[in-house]
N, CA, C and O atoms as a DFTB+ gen file, in Angstrom:
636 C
 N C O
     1  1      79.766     -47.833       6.309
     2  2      79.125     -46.819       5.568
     3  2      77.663     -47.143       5.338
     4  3      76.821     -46.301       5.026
     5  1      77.406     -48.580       5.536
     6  2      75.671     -48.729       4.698
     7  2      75.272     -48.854       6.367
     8  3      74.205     -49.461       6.461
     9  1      75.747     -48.508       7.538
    10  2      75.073     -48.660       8.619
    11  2      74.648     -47.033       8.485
    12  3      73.440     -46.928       8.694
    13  1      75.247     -45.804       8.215
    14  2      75.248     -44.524       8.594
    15  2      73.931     -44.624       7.279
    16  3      72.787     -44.312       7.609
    17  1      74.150     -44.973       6.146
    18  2      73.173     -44.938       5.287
    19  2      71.855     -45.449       5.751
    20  3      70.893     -44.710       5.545
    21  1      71.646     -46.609       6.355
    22  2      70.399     -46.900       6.732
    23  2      70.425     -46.254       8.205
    24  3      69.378     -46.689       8.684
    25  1      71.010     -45.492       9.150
    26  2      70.632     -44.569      10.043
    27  2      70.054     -43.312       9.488
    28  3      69.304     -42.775      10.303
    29  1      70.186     -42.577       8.183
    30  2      69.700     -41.998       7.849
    31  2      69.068     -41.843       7.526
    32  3      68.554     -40.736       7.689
    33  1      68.324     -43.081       6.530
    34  2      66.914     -43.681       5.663
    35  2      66.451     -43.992       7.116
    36  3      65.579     -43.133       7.240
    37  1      66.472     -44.543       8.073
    38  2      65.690     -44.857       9.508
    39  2      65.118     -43.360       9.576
    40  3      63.957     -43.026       9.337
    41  1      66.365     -42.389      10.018
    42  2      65.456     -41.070      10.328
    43  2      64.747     -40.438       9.404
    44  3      64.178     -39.412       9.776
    45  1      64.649     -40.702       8.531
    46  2      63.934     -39.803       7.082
    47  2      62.547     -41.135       6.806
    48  3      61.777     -40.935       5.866
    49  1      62.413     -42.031       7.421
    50  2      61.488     -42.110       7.368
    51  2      60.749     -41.974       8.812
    52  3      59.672     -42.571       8.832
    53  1      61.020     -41.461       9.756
    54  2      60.277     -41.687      11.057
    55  2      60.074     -39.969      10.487
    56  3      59.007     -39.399      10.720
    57  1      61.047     -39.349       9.841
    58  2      60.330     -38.036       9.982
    59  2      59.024     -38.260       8.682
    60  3      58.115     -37.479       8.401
    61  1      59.148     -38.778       8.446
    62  2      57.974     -38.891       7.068
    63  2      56.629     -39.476       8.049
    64  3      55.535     -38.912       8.047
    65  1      56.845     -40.318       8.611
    66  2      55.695     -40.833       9.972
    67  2      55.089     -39.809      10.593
    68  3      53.861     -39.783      10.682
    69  1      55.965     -38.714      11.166
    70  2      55.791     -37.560      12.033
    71  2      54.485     -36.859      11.470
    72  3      53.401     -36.757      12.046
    73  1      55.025     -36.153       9.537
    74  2      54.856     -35.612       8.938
    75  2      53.000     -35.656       8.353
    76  3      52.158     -34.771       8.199
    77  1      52.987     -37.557       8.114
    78  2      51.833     -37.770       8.031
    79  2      50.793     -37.985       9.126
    80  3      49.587     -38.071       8.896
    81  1      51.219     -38.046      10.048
    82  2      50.223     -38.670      11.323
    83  2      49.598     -36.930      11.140
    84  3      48.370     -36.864      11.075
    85  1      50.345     -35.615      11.062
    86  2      50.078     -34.222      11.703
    87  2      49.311     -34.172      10.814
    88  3      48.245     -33.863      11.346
    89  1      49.067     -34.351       9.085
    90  2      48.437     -34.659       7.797
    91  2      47.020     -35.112       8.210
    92  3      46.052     -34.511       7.743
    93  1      46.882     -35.964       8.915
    94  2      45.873     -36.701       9.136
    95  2      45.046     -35.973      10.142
    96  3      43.881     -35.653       9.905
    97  1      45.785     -35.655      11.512
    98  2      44.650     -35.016      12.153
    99  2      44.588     -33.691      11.460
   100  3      43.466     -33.195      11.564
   101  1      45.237     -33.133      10.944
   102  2      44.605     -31.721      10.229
   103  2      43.574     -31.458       9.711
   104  3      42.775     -30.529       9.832
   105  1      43.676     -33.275       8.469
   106  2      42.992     -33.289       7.700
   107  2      41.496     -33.578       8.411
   108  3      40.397     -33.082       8.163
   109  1      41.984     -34.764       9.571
   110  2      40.269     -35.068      10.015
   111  2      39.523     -33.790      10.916
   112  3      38.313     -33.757      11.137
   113  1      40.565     -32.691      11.410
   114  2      40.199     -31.300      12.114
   115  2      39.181     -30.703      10.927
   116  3      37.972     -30.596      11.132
   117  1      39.822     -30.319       9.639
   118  2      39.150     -29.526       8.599
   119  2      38.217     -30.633       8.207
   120  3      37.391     -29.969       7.581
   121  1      37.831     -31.747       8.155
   122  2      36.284     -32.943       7.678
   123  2      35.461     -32.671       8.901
   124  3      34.244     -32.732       8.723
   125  1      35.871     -32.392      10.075
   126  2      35.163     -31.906      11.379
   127  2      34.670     -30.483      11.359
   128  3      33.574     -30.239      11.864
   129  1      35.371     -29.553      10.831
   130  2      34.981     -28.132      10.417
   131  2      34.181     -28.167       9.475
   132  3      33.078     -27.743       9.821
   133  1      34.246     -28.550       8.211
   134  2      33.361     -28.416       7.445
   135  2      32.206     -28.982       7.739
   136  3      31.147     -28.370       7.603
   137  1      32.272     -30.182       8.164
   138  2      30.714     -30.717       8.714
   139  2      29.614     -30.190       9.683
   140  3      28.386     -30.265       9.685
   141  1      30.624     -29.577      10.579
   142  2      29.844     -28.137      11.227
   143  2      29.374     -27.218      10.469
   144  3      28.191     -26.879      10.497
   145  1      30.180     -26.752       9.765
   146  2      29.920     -25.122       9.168
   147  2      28.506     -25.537       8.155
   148  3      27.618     -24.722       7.906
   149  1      28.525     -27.316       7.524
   150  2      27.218     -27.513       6.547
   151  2      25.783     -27.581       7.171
   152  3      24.682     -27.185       6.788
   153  1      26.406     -28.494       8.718
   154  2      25.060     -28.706       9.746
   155  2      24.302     -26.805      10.156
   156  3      23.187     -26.291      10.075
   157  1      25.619     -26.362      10.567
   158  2      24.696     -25.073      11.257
   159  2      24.215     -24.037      10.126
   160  3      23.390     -23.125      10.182
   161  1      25.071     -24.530       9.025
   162  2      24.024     -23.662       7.779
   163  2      22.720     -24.046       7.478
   164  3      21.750     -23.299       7.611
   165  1      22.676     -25.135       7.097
   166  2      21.275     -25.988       6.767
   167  2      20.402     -25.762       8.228
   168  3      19.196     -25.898       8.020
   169  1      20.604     -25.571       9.102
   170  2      19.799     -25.383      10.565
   171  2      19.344     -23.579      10.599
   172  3      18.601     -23.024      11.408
   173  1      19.823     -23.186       9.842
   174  2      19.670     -21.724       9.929
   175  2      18.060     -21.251       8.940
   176  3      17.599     -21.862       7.975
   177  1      17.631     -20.274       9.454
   178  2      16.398     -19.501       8.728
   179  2      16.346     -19.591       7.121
   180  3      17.306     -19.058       6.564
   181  1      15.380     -20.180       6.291
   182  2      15.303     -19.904       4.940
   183  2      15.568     -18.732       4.723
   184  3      15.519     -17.779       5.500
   185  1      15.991     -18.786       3.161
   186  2      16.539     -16.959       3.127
   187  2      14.899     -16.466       2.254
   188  3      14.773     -15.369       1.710
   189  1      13.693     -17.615       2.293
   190  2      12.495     -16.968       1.236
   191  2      11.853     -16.360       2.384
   192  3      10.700     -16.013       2.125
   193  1      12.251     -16.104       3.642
   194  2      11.080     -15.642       4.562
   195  2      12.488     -14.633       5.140
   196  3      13.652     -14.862       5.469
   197  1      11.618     -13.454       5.034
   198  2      12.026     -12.126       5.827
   199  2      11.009     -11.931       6.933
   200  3      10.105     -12.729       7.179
   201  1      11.325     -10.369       7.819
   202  2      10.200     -10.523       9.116
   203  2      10.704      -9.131       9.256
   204  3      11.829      -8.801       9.631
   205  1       9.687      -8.335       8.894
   206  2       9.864      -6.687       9.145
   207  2       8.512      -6.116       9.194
   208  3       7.597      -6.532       8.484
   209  1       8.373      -4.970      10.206
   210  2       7.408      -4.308      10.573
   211  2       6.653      -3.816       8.842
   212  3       5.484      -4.061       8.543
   213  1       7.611      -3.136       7.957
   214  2       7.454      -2.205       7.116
   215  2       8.530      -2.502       6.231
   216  3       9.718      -2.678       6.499
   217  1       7.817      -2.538       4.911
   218  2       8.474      -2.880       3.774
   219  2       7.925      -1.294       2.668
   220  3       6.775      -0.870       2.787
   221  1       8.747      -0.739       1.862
   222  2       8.754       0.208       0.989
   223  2       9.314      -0.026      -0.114
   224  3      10.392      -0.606       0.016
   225  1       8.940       0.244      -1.384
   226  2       9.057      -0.603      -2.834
   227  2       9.362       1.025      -3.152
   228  3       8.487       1.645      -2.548
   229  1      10.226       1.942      -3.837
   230  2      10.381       2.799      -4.132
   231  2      10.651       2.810      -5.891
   232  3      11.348       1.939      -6.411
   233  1      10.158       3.643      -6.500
   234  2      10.354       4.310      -8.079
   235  2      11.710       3.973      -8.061
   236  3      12.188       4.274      -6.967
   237  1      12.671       3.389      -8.949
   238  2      13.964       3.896      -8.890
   239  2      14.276       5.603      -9.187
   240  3      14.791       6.480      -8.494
   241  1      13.767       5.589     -10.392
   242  2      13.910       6.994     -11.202
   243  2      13.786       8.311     -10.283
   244  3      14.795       8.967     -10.022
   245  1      12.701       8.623      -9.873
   246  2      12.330       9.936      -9.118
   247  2      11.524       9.477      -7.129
   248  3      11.158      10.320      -6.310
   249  1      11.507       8.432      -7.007
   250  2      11.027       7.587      -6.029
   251  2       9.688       8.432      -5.173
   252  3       9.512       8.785      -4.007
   253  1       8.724       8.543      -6.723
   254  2       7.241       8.789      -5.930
   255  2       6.583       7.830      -6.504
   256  3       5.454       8.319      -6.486
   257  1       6.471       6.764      -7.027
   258  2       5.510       5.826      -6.997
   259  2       6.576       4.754      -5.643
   260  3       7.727       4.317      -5.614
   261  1       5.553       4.724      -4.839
   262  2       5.823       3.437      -3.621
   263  2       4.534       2.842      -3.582
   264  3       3.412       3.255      -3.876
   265  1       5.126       1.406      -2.998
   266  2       4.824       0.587      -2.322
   267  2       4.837       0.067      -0.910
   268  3       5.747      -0.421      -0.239
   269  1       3.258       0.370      -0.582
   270  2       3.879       0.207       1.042
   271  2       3.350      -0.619       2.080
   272  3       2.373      -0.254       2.735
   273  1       4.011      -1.864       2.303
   274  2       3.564      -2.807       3.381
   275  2       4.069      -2.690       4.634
   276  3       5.243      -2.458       4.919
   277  1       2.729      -2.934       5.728
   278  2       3.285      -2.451       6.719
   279  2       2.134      -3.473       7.947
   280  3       0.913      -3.628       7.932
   281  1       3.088      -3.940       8.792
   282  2       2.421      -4.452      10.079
   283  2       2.354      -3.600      11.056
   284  3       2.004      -4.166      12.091
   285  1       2.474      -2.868      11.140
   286  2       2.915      -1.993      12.573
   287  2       1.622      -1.633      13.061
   288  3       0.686      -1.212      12.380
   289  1       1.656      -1.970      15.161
   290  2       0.574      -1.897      15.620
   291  2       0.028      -3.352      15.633
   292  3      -0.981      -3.606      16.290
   293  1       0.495      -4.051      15.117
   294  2      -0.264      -5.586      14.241
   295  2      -1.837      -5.195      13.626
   296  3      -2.825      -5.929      13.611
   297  1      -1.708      -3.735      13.113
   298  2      -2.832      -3.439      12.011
   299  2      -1.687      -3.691      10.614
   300  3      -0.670      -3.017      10.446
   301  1      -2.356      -5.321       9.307
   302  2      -1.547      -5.313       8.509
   303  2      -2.270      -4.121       7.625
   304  3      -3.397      -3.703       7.890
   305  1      -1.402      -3.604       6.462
   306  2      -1.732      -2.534       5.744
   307  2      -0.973      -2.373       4.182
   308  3       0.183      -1.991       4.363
   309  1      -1.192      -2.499       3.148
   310  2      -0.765      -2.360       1.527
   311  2      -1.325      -0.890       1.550
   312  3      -2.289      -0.485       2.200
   313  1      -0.378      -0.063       0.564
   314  2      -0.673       1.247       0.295
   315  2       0.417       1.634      -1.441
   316  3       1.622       1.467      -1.627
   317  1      -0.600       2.142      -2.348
   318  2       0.267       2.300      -3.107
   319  2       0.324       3.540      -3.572
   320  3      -0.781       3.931      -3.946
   321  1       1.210       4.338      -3.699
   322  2       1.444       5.653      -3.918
   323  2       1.758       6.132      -5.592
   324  3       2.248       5.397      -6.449
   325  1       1.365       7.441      -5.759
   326  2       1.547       7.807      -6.967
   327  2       1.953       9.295      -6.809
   328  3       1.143      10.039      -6.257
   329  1       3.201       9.823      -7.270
   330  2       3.797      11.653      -7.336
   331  2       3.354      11.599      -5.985
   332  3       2.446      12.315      -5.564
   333  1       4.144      10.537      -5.101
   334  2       4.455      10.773      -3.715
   335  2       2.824      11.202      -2.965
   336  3       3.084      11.832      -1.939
   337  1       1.277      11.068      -3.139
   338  2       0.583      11.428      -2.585
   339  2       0.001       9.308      -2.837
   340  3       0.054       8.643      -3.872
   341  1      -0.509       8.848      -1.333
   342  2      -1.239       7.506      -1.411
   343  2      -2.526       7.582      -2.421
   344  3      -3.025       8.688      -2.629
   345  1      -3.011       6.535      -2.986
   346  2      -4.028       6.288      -4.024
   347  2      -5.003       5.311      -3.267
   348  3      -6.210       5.459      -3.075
   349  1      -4.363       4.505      -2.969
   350  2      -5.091       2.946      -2.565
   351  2      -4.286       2.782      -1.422
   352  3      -3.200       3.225      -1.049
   353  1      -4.993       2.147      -1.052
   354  2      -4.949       1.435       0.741
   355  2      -5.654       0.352       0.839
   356  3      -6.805       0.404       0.403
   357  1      -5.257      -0.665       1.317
   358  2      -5.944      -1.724       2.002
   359  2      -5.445      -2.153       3.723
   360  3      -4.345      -2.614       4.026
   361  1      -6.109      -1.978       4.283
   362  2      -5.984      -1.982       5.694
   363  2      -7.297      -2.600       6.285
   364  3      -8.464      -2.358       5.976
   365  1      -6.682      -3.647       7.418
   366  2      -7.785      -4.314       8.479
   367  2      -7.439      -3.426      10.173
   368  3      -6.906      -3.778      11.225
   369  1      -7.993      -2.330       9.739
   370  2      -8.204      -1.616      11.705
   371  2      -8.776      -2.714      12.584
   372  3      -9.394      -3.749      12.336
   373  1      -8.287      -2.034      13.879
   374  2      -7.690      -3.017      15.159
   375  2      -9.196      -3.685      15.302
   376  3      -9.297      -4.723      15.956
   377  1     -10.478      -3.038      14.636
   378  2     -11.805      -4.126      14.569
   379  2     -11.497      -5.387      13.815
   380  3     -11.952      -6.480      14.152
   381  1     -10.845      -5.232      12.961
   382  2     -11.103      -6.297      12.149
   383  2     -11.909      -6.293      10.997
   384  3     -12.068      -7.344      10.375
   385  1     -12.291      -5.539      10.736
   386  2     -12.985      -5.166       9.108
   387  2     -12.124      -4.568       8.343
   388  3     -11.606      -3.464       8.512
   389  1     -12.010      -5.147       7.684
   390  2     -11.135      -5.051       6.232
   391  2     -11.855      -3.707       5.373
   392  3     -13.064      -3.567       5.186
   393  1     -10.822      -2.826       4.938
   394  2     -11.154      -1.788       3.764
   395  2     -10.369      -1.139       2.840
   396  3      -9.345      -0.536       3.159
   397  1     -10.795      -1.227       1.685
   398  2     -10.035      -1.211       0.699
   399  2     -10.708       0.729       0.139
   400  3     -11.839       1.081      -0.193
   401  1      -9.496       1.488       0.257
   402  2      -9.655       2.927       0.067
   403  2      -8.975       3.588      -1.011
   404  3      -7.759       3.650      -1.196
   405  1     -10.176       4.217      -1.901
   406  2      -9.341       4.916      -3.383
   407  2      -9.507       6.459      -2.275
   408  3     -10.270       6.888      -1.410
   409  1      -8.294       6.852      -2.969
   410  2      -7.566       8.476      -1.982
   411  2      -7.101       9.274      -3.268
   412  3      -6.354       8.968      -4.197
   413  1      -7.845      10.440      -2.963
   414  2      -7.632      11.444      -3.897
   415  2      -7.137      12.848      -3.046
   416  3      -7.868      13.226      -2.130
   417  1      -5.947      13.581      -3.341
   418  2      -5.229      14.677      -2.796
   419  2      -5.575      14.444      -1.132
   420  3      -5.935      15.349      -0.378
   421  1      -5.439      13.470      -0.868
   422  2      -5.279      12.820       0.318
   423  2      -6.340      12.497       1.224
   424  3      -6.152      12.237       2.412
   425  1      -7.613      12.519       0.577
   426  2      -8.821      12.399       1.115
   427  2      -9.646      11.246       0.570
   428  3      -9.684      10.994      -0.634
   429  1     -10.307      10.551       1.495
   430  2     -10.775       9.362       0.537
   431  2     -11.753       9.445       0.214
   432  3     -12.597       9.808       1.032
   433  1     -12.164       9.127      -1.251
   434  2     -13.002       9.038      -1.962
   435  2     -13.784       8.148      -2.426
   436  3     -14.628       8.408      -3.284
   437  1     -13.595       6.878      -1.878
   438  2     -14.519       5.459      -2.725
   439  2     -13.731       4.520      -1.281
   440  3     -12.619       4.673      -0.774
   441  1     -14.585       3.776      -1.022
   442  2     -14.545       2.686       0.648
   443  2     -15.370       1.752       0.310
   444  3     -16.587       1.704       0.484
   445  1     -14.573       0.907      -0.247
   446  2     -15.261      -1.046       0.015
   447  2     -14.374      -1.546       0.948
   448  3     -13.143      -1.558       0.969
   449  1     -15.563      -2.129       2.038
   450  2     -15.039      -2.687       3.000
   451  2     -16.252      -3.413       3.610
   452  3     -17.341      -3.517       3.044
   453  1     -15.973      -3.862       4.721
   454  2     -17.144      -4.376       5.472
   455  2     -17.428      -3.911       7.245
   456  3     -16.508      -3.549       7.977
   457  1     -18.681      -4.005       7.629
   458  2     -18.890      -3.430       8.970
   459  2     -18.314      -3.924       9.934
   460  3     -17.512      -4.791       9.587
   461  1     -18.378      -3.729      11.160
   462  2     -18.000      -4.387      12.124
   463  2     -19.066      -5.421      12.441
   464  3     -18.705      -6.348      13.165
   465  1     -20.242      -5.410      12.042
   466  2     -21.000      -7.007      12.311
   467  2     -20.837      -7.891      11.140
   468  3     -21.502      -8.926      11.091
   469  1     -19.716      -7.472       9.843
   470  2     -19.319      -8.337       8.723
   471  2     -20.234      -7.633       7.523
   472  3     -19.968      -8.001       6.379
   473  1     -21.381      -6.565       7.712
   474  2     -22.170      -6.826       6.323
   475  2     -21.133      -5.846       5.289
   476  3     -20.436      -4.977       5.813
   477  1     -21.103      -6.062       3.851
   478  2     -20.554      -5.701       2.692
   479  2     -20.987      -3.913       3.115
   480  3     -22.016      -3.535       3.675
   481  1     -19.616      -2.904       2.542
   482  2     -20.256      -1.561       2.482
   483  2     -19.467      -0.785       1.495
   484  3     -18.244      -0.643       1.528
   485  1     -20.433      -0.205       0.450
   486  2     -19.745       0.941      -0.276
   487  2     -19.987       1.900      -0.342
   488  3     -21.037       2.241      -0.888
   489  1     -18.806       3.105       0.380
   490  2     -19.378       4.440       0.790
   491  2     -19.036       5.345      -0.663
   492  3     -18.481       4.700      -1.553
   493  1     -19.301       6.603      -0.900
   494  2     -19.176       7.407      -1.997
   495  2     -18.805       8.578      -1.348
   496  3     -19.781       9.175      -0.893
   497  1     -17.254       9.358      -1.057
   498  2     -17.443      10.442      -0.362
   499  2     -17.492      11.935      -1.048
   500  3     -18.065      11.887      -2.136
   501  1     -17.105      13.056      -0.740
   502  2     -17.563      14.443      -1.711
   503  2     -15.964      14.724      -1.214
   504  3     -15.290      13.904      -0.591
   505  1     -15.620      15.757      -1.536
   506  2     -13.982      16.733      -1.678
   507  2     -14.122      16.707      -0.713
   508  3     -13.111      16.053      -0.456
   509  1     -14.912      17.000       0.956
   510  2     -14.479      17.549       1.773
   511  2     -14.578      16.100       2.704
   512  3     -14.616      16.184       3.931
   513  1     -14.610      14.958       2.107
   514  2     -14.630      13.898       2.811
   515  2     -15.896      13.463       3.745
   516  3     -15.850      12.843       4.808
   517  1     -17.150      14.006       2.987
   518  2     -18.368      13.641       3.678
   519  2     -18.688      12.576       3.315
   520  3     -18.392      12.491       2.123
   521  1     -19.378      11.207       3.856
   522  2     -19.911      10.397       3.270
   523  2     -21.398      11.269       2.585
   524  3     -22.072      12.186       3.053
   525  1     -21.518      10.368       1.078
   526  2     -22.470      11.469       0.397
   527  2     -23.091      10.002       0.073
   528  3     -24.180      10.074       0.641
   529  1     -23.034       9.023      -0.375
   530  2     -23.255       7.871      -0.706
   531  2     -23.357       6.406      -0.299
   532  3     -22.407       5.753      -0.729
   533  1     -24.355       5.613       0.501
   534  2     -23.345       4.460       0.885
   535  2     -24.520       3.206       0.659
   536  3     -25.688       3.137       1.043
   537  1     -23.831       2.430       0.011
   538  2     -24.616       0.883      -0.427
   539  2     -24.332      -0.076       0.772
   540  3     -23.283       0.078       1.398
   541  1     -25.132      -0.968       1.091
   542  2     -24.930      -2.097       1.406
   543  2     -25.511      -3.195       2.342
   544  3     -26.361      -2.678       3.068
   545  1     -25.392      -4.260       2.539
   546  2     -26.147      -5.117       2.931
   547  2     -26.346      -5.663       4.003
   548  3     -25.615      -6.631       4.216
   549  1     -27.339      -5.315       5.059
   550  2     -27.083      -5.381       6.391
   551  2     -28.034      -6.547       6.743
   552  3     -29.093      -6.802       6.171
   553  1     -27.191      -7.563       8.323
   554  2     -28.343      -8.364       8.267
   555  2     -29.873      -8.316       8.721
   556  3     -30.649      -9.219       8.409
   557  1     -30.324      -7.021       9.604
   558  2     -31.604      -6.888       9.472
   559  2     -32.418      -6.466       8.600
   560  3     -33.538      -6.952       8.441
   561  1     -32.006      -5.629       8.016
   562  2     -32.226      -4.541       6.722
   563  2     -32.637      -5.459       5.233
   564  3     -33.628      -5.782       4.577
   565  1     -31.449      -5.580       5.229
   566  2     -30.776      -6.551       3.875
   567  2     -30.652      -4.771       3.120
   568  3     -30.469      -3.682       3.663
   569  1     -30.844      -5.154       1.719
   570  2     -30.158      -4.264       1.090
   571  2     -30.255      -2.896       1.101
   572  3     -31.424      -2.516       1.039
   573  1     -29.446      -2.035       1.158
   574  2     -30.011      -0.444       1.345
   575  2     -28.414       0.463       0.834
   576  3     -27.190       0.334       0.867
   577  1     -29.747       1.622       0.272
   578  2     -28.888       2.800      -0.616
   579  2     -29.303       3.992       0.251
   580  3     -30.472       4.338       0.424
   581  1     -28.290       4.549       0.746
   582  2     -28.509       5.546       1.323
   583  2     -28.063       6.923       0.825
   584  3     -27.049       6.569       0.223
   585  1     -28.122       8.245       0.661
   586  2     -28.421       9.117      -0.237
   587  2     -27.976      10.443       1.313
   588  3     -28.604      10.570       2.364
   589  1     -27.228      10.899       1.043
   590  2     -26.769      11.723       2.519
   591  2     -26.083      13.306       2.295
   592  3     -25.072      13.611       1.662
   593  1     -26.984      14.132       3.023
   594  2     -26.397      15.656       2.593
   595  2     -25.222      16.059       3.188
   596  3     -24.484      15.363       3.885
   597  1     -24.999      17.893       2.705
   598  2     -23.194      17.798       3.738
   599  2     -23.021      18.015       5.258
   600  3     -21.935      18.403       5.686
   601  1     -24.097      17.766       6.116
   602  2     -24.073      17.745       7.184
   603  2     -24.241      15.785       7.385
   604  3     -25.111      15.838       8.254
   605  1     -24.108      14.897       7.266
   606  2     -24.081      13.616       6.935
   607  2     -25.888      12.742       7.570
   608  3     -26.127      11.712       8.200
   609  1     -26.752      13.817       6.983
   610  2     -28.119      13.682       7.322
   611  2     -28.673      12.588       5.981
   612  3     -28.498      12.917       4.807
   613  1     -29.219      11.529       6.293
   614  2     -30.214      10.677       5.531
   615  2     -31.112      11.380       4.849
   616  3     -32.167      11.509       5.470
   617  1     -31.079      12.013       3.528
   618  2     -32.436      12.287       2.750
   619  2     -32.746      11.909       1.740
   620  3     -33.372      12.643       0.975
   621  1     -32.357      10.448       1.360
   622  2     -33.119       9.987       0.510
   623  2     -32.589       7.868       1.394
   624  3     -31.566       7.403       1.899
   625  1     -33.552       7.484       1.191
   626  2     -32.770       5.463       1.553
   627  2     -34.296       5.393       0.483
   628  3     -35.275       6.045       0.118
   629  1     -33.420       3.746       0.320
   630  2     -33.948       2.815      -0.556
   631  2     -33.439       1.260       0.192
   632  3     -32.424       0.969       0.826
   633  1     -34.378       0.633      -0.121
   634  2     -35.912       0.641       0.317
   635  2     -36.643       0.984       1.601
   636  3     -37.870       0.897       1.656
């Protein structure tokens, strides 16, 4: 009888052997999985940098005040809107001079920016979008106010 007894404790422990060896590679399968899944996370894109042509910041409430950034063209461009008509603009055209534009019922009205040979310029325009006004500092010139009727004719400069 204690031979059938220890034939049985023999097999109940070889199955306990079986049981743990399968334990073990499971276990070292899932320490192998997870160590992947931490490597190719940490290898992946920060989540503080996005990459989009055009970004839009909308009002929640009635969604006419926006915000609007935009690369497109690779001209970059900020624009901020108010009762859905633009106000301000800042945009560098495909020259490369930077200008910063106050916009009234969709026409612009006030232009700081700079020329295409770099000098500083502030234009003053009228309702129908004439330049009527324009300051600024050129390098042969140097400083000058120019004074302009509604056909965009010079009749008054300083100096």
């Amino acid at each position: 009888m204690q031979s059938q007894t220890l034939d049985a404790l023999a097999r109940r422990v070889e199955r306990l052997e079986r049981e743990c060896r399968l334990w073990r590679r499971a276990g070292g399968f899932a320490c192998l999985l997870a160590a992947a899944l931490i490597v190719g996370g940490a290898s992946t894109r920060s989540t503080s940098e996005v990459e989009l042509e055009r970004l839009i910041i909308r009002n929640k409430q009635d969604g006419l005040g926006t915000i609007t950034l935009s690369a497109v063209d690779g001209r970059p461009s900020l624009s901020f809107a108010s009762e859905g008509r633009e106000k301000i603009s800042l945009t560098i055209p495909k020259d490369g001079s930077p200008m910063l534009s106050f916009i009234e019922a969709g026409k612009d009205r006030l232009m700081l920016g700079l020329s295409r040979n770099g000098a500083p310029v502030l234009n003053f325009y009228d309702e129908n979008q004439r330049r009527r006004i324009s300051l600024g500092i050129f390098p042969n010139v140097g400083p000058l106010i120019s004074l302009l009727d509604e056909k965009n004719k010079v009749i008054s400069k300083s100096p």
